[in-house]
C-alpha positions as CSV (number, residue, x, y, z in Angstrom):
1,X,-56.7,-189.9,-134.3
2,X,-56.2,-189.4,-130.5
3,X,-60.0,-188.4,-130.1
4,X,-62.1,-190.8,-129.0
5,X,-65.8,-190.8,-126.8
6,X,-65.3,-191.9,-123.5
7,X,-67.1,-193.7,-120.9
8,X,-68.5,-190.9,-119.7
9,X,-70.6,-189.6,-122.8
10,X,-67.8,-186.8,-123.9
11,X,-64.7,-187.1,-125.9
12,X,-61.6,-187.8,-124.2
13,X,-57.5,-188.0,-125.4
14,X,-56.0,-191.5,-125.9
15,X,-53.4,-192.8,-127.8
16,X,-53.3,-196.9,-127.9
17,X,-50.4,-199.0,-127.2
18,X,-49.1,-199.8,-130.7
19,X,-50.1,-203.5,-131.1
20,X,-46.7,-204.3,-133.1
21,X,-44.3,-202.4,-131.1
22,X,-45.8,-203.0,-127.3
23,X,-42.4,-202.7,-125.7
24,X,-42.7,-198.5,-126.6
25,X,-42.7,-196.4,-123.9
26,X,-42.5,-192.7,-123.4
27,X,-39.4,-190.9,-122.8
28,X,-38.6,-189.8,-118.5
29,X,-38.3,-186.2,-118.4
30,X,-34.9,-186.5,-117.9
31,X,-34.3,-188.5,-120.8
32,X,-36.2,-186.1,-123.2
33,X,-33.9,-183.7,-121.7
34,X,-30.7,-184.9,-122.9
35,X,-31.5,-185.5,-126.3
36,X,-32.3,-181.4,-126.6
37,X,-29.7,-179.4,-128.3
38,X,-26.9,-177.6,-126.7
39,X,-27.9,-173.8,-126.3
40,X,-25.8,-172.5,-129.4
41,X,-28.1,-174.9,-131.8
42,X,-31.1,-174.5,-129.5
43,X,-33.5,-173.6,-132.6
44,X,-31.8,-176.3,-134.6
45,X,-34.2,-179.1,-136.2
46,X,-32.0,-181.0,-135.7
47,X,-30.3,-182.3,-133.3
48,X,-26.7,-184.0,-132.1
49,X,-28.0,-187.8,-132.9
50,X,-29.3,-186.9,-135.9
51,X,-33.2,-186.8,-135.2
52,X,-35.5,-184.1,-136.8
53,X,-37.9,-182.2,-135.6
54,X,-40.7,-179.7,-137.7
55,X,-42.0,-176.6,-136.4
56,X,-45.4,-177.9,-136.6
57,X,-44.3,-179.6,-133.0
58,X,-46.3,-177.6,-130.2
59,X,-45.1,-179.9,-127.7
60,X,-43.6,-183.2,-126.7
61,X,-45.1,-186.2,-124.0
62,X,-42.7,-187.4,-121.4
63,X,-42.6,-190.0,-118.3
64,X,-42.7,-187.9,-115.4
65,X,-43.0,-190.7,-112.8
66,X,-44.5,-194.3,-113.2
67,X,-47.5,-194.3,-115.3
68,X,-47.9,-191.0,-115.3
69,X,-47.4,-188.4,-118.5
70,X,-46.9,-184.7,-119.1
71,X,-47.1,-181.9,-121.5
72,X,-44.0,-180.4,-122.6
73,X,-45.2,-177.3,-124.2
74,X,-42.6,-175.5,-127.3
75,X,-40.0,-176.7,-129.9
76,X,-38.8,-180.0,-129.0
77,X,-35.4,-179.9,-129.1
78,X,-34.7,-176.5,-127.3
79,X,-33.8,-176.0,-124.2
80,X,-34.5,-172.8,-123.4
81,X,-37.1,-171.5,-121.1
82,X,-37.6,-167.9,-120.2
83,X,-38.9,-165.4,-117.8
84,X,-39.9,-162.0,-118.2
85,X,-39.7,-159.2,-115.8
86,X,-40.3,-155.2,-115.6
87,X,-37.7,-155.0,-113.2
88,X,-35.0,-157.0,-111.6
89,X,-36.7,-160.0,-110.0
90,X,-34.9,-162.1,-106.7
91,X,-36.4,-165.6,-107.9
92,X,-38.0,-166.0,-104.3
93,X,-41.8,-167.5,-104.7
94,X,-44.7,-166.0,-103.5
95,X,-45.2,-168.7,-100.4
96,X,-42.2,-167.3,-98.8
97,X,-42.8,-163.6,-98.7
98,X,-44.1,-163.1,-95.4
99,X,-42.7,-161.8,-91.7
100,X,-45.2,-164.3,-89.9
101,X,-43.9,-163.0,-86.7
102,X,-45.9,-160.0,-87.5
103,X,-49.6,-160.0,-87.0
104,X,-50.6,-158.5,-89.8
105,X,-48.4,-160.2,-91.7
106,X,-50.0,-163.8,-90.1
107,X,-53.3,-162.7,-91.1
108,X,-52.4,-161.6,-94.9
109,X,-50.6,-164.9,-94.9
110,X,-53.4,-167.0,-93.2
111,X,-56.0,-165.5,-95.9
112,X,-53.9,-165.9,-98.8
113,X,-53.6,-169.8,-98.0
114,X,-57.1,-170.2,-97.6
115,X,-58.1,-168.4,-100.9
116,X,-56.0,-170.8,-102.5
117,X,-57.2,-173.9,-100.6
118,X,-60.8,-172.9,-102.1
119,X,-59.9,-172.0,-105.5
120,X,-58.3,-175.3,-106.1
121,X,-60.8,-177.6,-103.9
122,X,-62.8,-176.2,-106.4
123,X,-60.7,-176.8,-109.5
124,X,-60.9,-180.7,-108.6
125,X,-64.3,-181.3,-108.6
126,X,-64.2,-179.4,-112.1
127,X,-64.0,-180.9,-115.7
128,X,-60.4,-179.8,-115.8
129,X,-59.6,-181.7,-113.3
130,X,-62.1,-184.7,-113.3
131,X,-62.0,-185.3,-117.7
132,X,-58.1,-184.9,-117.9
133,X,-57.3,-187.5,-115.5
134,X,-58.6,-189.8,-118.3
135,X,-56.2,-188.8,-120.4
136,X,-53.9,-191.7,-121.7
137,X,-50.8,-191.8,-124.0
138,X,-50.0,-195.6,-124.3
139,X,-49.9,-197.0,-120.1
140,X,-49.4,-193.3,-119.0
141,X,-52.5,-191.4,-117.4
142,X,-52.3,-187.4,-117.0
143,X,-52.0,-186.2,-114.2
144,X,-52.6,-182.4,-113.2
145,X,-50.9,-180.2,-111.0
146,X,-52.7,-178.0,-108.9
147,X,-50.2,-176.4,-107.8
148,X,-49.2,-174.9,-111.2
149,X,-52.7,-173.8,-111.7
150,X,-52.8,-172.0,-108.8
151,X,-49.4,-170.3,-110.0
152,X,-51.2,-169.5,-113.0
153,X,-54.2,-167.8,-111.6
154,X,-52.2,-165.6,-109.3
155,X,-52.2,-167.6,-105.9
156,X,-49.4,-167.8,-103.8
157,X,-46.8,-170.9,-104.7
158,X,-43.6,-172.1,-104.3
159,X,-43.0,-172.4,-108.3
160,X,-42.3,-169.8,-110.6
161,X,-43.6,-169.7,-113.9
162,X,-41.8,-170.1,-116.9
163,X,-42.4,-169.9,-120.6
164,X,-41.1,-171.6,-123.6
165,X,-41.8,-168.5,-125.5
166,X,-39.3,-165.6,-125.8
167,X,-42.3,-163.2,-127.3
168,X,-44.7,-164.1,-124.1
169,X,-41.7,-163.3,-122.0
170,X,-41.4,-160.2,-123.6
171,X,-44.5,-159.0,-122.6
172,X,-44.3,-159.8,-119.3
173,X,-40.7,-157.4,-119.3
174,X,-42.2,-154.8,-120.8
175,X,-45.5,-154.1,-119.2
176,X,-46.9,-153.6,-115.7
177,X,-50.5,-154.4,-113.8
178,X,-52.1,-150.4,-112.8
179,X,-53.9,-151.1,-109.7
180,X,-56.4,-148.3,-109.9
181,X,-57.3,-149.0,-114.1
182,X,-56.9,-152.9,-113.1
183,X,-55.3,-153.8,-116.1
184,X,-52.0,-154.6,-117.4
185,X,-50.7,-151.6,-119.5
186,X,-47.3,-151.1,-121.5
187,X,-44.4,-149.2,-119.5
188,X,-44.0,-145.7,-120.6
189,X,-41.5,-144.7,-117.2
190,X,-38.4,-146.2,-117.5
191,X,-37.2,-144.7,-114.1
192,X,-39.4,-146.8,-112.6
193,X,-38.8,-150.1,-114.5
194,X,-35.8,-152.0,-115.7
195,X,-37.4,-154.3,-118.2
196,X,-35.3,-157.5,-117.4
197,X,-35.3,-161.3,-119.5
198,X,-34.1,-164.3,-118.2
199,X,-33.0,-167.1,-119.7
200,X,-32.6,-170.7,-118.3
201,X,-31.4,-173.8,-119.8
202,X,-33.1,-177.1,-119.1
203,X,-30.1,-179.1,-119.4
204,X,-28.1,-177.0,-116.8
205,X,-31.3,-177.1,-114.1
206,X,-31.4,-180.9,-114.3
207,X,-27.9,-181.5,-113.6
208,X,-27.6,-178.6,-111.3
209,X,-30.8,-178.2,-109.3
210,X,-33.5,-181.5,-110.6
211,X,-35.9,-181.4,-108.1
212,X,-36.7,-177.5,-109.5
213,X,-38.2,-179.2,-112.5
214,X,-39.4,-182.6,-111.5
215,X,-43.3,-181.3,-112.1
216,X,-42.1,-179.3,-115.0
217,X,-44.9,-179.8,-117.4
218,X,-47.9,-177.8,-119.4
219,X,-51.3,-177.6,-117.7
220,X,-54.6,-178.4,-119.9
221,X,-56.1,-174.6,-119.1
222,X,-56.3,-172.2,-121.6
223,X,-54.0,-169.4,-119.7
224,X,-51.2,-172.2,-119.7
225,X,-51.7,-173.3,-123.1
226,X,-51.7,-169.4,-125.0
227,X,-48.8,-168.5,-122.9
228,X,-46.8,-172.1,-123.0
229,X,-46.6,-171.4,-119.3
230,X,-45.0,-174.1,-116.9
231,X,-43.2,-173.8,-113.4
232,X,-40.1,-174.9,-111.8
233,X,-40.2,-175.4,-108.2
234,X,-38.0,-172.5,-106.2
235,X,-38.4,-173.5,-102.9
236,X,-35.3,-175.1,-102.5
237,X,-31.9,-173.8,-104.2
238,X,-33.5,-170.7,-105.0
239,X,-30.0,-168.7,-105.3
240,X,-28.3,-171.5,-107.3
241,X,-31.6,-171.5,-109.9
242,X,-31.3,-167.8,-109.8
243,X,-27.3,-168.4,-111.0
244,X,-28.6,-170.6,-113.9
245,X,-30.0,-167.8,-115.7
246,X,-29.0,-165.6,-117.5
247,X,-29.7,-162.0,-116.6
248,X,-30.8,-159.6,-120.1
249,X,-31.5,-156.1,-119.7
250,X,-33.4,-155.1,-122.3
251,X,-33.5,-152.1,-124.2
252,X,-35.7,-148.9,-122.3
253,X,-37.7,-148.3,-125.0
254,X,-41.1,-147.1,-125.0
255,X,-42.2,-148.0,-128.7
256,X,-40.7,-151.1,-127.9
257,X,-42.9,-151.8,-125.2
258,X,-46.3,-150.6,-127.3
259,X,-45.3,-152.0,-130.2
260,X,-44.9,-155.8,-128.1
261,X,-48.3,-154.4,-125.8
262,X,-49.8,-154.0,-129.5
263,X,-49.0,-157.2,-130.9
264,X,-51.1,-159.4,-128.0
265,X,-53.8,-156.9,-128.4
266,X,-52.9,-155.2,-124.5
267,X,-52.4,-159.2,-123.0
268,X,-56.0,-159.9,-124.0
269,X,-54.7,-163.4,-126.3
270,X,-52.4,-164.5,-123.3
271,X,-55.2,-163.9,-120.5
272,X,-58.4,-165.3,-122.6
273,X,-61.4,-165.0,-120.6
274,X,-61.2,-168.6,-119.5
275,X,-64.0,-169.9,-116.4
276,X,-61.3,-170.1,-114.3
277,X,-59.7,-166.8,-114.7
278,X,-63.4,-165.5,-113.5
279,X,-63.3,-167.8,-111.0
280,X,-60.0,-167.5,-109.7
281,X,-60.9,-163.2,-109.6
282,X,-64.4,-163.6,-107.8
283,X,-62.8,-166.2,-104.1
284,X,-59.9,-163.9,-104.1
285,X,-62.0,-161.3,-103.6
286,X,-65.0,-162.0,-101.6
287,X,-65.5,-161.3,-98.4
288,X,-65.9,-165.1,-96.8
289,X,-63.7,-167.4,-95.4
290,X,-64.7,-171.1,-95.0
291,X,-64.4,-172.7,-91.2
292,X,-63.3,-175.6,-92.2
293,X,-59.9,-174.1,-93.9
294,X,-59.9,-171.8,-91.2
295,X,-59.2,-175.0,-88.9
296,X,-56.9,-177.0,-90.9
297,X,-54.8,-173.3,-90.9
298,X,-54.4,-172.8,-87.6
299,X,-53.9,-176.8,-87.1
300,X,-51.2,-176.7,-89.8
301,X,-49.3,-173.2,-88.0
302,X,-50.3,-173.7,-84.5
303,X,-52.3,-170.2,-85.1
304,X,-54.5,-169.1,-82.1
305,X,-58.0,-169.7,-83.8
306,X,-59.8,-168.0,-81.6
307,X,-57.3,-164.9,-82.0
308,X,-57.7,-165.5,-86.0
309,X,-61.4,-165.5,-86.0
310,X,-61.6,-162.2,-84.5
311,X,-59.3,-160.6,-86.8
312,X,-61.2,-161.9,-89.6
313,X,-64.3,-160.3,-88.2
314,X,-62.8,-156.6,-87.7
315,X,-61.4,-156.3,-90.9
316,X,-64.9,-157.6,-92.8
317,X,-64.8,-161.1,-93.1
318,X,-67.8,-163.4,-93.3
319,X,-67.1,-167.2,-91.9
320,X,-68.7,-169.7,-93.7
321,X,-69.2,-173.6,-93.9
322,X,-70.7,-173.5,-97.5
323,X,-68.0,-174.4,-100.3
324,X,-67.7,-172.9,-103.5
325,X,-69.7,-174.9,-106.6
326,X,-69.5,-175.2,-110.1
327,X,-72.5,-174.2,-112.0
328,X,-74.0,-176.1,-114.4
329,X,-73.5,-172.9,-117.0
330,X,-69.8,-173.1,-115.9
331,X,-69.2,-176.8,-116.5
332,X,-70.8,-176.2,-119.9
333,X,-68.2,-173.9,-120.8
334,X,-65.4,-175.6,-119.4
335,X,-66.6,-178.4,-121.5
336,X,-66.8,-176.1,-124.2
337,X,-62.9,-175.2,-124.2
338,X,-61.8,-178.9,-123.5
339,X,-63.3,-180.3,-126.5
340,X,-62.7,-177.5,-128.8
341,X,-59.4,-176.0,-127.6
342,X,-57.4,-177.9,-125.3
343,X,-58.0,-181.7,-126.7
344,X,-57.6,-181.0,-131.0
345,X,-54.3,-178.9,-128.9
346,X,-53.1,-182.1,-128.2
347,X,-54.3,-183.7,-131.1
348,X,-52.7,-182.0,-133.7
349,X,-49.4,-180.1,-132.3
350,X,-48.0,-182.9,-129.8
351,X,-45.6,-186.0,-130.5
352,X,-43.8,-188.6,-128.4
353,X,-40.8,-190.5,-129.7
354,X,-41.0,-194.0,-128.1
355,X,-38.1,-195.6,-126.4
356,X,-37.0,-199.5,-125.8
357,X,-35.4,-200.0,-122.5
358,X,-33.1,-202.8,-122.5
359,X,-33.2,-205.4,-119.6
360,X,-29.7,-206.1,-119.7
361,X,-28.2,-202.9,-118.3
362,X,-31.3,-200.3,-118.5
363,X,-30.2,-198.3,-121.0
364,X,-32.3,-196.8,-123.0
365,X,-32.5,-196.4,-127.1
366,X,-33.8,-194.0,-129.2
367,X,-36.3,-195.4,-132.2
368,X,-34.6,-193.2,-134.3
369,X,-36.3,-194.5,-137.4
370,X,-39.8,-193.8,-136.2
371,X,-41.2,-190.7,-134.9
372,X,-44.9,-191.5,-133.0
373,X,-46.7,-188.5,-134.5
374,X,-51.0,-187.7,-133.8
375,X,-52.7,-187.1,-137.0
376,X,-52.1,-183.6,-138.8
């Protein structure tokens, strides 16, 4: 069992260092990486050293820097990630779609930064945040990435999200958000839509473009966790990542696209009504602004504050010095989903297979004849 009480009074993920092999570490990215099968055997079990794999494996735990884990969400030894789009999609992130020489633009953009800086000032001072950085697999503590959640609740970001998935890409291809129903709904106008999948090998980014997936890793929310959701960072390279995957056009079919609408019950398993979907919905869209983002804004762009405040006013904006809290209802249910969805998650459905380096020329070998495994 991974499950143990921590200091703090709730349960909390740990897996010990294993007293008769203590020279076991976890895998780097990288290295997990490379022992993945080549895209014709990507669903293989097995792969080219000889290792096997079950499907019972929900995900894998890998070295991403020095003491410091992630979450490798899908089969272990397939490369494949995938992206779903209802029509043909440039790979450019969110951050970078703005004319800021235009003052409308400016303002949009200004808004959009500081709705984000509150959502995830928020998020840290929330269990997400606070109980999973008490995570521990052998010397490795978790880390989040707050970034990736704000990909994941809709806020601007330089990463794009990814899926291990092919089904949840699916959806994405084949439906489309109506802004007057607000809600997602399957496409029924193919003139309008080109339902579109991409498909991206791991093995190719890393060589090609590896600072794209250095922060490649699972978040501990539920949103990440029913749609095996991660990010690659397409800030940089974006035309060369864009050239590592392959382009599908799928089939215009309307059946098609009720039939995959039907099968996640209209998007309602891959957008469960987590705390901080509700949260993420209600900063976006009230009306306040808080001064002190306001500051570091216009300190961070050279933006005329003065000029900025005044827009802010005219189009209906209340400025504020009071941040968002968490109440105690909300960290009750946040609670709630960490100890009965996200941590027996982890518990039951991910592995790591250990690794000796050597001293003599830091290579590193595979334990081929022992596969760590959490209890079943």
């Amino acid at each position: 069992m991974a499950i143990i009480q921590g200091e703090d009074g709730y349960i909390t993920f740990s897996i010990p260092i294993d007293k008769n092999n203590p020279d076991i570490v976890l895998p780097t990215l990288n290295e997990y990486i490379d022992i993945m099968n080549d895209e014709n055997l990507a669903y293989s079990l097995i792969n080219r050293h000889g290792l096997v794999t079950t499907n019972e494996i929900l995900g894998t735990f890998v070295e991403t820097k020095p003491n410091k884990f992630a979450l490798l969400a899908g089969m272990e030894f397939n490369p494949l990630i995938y992206r779903g789009a209802n029509r043909d999609y440039e790979f450019l992130p969110t951050s970078q779609r703005y004319e800021l020489a235009d003052g409308q633009e400016r303002i949009r953009h200004s808004v959009d930064w500081i709705k984000k800086q509150e959502f995830l000032k928020l998020v840290s001072k929330m269990p997400y945040y606070t109980r999973t950085q008490n995570f521990r697999v052998l010397d490795y503590n978790f880390e989040m990435d707050l970034e990736a959640i704000s990909k994941h609740y809709n806020y601007v970001s330089n990463y794009l999200d990814v899926t291990r998935n092919i089904m949840v890409a699916y959806f994405f291809a084949y439906t489309y958000f109506d802004k007057e129903k607000r809600q997602v709904l399957p496409i029924d106008n193919f003139e309008q839509y080109n339902p579109i999948l991409y498909v991206g090998n791991l093995k190719d980014i890393k060589s090609n473009t590896p600072k794209a997936i250095e922060k490649l890793g699972l978040q501990p929310v539920l949103r990440a966790k029913v749609q095996q959701s991660m990010s690659i960072n397409v800030s940089e390279d974006r035309d060369k990542i864009k050239s590592l995957f392959k382009k599908i056009e799928l089939p215009k079919n309307p059946m098609v696209a009720r039939n995959i609408y039907a099968q996640f019950e209209g998007g309602r398993l891959l957008f469960p009504a987590d705390y901080l979907s509700r949260c993420a919905i209600q900063i976006r869209e009230h009306a306040t602004l808080q001064e002190e983002l306001i500051e570091k804004y216009c300190d961070e762009t050279n933006t005329d504050r003065n000029w900025l405040r005044g827009e802010y006013k005219k189009i209906g904006f209340e400025l504020i010095n009071q941040p968002w809290d968490i109440p105690e209802q909300a960290k009750y249910m946040i609670n709630r989903e960490l100890d009965e969805l996200i941590i027996p998650y982890l518990n039951t459905g991910f592995i790591f297979r250990g690794v000796r380096r050597t001293t003599e020329n830091n290579q590193v070998k595979e334990q081929n004849n022992e596969e760590v495994t959490l209890s079943k």
